[in-house]
Backbone bond lengths (Angstrom), bond angles and torsions (degrees), N, CA, C in turn:
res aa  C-N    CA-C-N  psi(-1)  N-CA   C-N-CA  omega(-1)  CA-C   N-CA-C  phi
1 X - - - 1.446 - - 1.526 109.23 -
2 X 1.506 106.22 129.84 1.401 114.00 163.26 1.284 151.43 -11.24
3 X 1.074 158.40 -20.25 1.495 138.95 -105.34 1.447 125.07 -49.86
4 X 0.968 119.14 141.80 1.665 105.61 -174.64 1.843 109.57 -129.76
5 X 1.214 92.81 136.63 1.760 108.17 -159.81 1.527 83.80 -89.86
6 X 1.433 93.90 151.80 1.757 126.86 169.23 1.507 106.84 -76.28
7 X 1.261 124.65 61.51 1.604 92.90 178.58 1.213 127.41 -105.04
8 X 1.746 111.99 17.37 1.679 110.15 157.74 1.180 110.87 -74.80
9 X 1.426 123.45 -164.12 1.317 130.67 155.22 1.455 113.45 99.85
10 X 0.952 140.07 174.15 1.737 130.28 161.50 1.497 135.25 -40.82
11 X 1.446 103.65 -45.65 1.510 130.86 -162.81 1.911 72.35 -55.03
12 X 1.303 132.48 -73.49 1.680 151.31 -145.13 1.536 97.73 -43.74
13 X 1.319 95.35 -56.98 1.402 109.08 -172.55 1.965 134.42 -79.39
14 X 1.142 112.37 67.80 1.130 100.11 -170.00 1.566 120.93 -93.60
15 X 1.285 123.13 -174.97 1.593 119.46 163.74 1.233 100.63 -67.94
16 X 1.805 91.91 141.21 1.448 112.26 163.21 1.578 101.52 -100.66
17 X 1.430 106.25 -177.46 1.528 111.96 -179.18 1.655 99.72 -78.35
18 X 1.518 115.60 -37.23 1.496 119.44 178.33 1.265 101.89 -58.89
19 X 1.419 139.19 -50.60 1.225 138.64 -170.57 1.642 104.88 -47.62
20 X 1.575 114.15 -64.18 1.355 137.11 -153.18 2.024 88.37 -65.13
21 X 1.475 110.33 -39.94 1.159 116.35 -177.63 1.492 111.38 -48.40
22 X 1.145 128.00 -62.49 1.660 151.85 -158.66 1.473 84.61 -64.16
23 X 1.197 134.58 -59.35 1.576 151.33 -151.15 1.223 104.03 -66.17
24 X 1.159 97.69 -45.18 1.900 87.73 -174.72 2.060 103.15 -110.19
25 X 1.086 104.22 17.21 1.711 115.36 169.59 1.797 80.92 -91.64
26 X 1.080 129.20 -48.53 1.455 127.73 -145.93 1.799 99.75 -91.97
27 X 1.909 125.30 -26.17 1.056 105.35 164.96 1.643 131.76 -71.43
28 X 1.656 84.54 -19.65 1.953 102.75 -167.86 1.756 85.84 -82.65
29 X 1.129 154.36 -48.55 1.492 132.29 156.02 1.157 127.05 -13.96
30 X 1.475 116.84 -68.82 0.970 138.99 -124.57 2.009 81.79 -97.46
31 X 1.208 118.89 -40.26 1.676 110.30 -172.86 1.566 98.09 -107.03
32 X 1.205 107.86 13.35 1.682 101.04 167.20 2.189 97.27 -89.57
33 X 1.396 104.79 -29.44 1.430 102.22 -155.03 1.887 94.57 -97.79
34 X 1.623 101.23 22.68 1.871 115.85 -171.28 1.362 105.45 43.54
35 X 1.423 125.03 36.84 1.624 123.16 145.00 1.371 116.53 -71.07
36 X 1.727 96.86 138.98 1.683 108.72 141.75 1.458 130.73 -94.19
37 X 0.825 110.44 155.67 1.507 116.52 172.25 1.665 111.31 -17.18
38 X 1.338 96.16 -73.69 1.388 122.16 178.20 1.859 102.11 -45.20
39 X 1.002 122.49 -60.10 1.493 134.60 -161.34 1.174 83.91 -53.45
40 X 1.868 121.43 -75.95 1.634 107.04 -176.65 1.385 147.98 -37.50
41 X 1.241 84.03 -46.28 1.927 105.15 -166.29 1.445 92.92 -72.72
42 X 1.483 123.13 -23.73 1.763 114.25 171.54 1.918 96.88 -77.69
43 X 1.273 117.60 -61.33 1.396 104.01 -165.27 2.042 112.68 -51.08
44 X 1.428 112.95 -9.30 1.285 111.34 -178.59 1.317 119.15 -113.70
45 X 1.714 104.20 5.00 1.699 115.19 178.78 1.649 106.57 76.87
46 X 1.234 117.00 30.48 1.770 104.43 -174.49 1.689 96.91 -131.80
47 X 1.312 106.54 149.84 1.274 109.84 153.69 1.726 136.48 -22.02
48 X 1.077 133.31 154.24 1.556 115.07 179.80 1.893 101.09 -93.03
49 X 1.206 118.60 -10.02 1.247 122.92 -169.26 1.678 101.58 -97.66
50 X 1.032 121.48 -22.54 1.572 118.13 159.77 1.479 103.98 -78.73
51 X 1.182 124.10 -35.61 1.866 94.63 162.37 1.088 137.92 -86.99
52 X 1.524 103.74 3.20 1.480 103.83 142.41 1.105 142.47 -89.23
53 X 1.689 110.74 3.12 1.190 115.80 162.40 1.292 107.66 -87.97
54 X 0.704 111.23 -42.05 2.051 111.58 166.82 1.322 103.79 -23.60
55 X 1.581 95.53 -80.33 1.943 101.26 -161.23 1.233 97.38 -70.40
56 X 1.478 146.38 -9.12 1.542 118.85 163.16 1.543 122.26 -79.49
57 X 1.327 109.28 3.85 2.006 126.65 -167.33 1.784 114.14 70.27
58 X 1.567 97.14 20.51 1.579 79.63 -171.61 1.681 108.38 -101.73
59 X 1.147 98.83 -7.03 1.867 97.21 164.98 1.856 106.63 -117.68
60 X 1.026 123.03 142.83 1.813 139.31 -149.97 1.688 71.80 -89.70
61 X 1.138 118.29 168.12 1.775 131.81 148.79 1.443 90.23 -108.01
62 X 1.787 108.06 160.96 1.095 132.13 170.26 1.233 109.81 -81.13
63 X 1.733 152.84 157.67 1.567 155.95 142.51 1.596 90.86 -22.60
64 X 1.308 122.71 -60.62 1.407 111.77 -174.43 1.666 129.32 -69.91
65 X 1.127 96.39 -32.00 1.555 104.90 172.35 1.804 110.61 -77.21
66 X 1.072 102.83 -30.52 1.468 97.86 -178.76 1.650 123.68 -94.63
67 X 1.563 106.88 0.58 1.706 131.21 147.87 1.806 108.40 -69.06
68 X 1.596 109.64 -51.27 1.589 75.22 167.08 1.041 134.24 -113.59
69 X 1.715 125.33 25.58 1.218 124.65 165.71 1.921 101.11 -72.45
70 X 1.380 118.07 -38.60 1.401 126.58 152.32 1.190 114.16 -11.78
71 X 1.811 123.20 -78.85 1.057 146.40 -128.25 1.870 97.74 -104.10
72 X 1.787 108.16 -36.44 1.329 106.14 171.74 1.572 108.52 -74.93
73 X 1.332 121.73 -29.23 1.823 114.43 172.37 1.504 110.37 -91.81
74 X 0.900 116.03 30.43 1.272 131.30 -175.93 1.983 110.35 14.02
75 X 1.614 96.05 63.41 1.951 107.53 -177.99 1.626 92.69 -130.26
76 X 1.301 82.15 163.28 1.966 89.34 -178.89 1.093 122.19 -95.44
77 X 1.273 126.40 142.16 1.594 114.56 -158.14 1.523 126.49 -39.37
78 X 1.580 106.82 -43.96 1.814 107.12 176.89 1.758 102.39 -58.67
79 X 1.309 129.12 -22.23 1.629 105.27 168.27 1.677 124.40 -38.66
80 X 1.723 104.68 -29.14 1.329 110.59 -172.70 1.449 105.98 -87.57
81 X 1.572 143.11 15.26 1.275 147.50 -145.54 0.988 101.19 -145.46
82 X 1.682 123.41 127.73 1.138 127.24 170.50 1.542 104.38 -81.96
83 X 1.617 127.93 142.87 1.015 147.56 176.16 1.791 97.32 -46.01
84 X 1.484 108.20 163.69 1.329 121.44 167.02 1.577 125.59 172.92
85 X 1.207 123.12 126.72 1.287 117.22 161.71 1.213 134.18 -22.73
86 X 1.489 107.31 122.58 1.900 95.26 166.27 0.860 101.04 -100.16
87 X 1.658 110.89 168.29 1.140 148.92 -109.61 1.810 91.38 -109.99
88 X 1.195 94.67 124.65 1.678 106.53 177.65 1.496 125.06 -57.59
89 X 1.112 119.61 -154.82 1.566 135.82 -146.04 1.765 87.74 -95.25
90 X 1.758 111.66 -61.84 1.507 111.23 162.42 1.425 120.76 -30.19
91 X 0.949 127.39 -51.42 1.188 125.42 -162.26 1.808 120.02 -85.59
92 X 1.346 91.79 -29.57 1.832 102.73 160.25 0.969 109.23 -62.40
93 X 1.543 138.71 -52.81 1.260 146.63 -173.98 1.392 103.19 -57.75
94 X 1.398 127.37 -59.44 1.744 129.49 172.18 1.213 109.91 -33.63
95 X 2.361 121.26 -65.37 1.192 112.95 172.90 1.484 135.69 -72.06
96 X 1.433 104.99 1.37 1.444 101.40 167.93 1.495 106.55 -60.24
97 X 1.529 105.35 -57.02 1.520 108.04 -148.59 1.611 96.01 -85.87
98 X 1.260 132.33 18.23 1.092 146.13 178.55 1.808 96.30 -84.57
99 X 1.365 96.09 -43.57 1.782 111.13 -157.89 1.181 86.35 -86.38
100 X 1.317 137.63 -46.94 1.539 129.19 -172.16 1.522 102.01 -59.31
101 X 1.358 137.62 -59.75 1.368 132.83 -147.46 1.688 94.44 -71.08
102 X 1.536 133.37 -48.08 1.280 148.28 -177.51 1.828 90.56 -41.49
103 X 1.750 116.60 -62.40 1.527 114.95 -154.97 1.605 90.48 -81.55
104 X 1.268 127.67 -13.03 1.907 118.93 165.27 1.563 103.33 -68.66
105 X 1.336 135.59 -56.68 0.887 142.95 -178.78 1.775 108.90 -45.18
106 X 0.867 99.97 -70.79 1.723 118.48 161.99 1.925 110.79 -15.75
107 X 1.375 81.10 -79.48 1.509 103.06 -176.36 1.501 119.10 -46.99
108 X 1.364 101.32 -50.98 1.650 118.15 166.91 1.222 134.00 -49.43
109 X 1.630 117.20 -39.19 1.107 119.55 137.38 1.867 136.41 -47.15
110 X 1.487 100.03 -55.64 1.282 93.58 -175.97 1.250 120.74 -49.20
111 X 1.556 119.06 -36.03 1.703 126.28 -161.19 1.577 101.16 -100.12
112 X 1.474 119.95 2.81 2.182 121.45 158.01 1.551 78.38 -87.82
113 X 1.009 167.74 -25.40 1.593 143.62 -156.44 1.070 101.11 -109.56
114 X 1.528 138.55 -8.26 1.651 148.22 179.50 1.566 87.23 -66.44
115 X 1.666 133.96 118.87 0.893 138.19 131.22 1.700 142.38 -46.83
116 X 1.583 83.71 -55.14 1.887 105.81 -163.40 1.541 87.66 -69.23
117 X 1.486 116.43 150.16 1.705 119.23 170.87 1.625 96.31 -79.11
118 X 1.409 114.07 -40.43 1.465 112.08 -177.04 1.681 129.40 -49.66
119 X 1.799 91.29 -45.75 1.136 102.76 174.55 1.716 129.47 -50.93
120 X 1.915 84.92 -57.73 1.468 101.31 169.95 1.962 122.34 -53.87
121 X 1.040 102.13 -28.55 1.266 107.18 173.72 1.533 133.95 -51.03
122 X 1.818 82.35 -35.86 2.031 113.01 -174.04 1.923 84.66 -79.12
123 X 0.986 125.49 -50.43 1.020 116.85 -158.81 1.536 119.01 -85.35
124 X 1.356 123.39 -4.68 1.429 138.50 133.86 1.761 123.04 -57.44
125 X 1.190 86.43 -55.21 1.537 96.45 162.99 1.826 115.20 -40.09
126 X 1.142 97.96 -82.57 1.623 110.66 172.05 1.553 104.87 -43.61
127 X 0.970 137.89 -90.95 1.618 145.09 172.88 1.785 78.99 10.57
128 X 1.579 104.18 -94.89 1.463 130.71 -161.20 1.407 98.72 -22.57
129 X 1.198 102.50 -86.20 2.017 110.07 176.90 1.434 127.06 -15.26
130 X 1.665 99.29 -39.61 1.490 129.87 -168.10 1.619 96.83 -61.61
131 X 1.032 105.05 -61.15 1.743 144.85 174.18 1.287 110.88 -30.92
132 X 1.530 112.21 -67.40 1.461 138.82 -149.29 1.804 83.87 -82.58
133 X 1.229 124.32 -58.38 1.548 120.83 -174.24 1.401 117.49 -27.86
134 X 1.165 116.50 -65.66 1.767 140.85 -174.12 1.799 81.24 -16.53
């Protein structure tokens, strides 16, 4: 027999550091622009206790909710984003061959839907050539 884990519910969901991040990007807004709690959560239609769950990271904002907490502190969305490196030389190499297996996949299809033998032939043909270049 199975066991089966709880993973809805609260316990699932905890703060992340990104969460906790946004939260306190969103209190330092919010008393730079001389808001209270209260002042916001009316200019955004929400409770004042959901923006304090905000600025503590324990409720996520939506893409949309976090355009107009944006738009009511009038900062641009990366204010709410902690800075970070992109992603190195490894990791191009991963999405290359990420992009290659997707355009095999691709390809594989197109030439099972090749009916004509003639057609398919040109397109063996080509493949080969493709091949022979390297």
């Amino acid at each position: 027999m199975r066991e089966s884990k709880n993973t809805g519910g609260h316990e699932a969901r905890k703060p992340t550091d990104a969460d906790r991040f946004v939260g306190q990007q969103l209190r330092q807004g919010r008393r730079e622009m001389g808001l209270t709690q209260d002042g916001l959560a009316q200019l955004l239609g929400v409770t004042f206790q959901q923006i304090q769950k905000y600025e503590a990271g324990h409720s996520r904002m939506s893409a949309g909710r976090l355009r107009e907490v944006a738009i009511a502190l009038k900062k641009p969305i990366s204010y709410f984003y902690e800075p970070f490196e992109p992603m190195g030389k490894k990791s191009q190499a991963a999405e290359t061959r990420l992009r290659v297996k997707d355009l095999r996949r691709d390809a594989k299809k197109l030439i099972e839907q090749i009916a004509d033998a003639d057609d398919l032939q040109a397109a063996v043909r080509l493949l080969q050539a493709l091949e022979t270049s390297k």
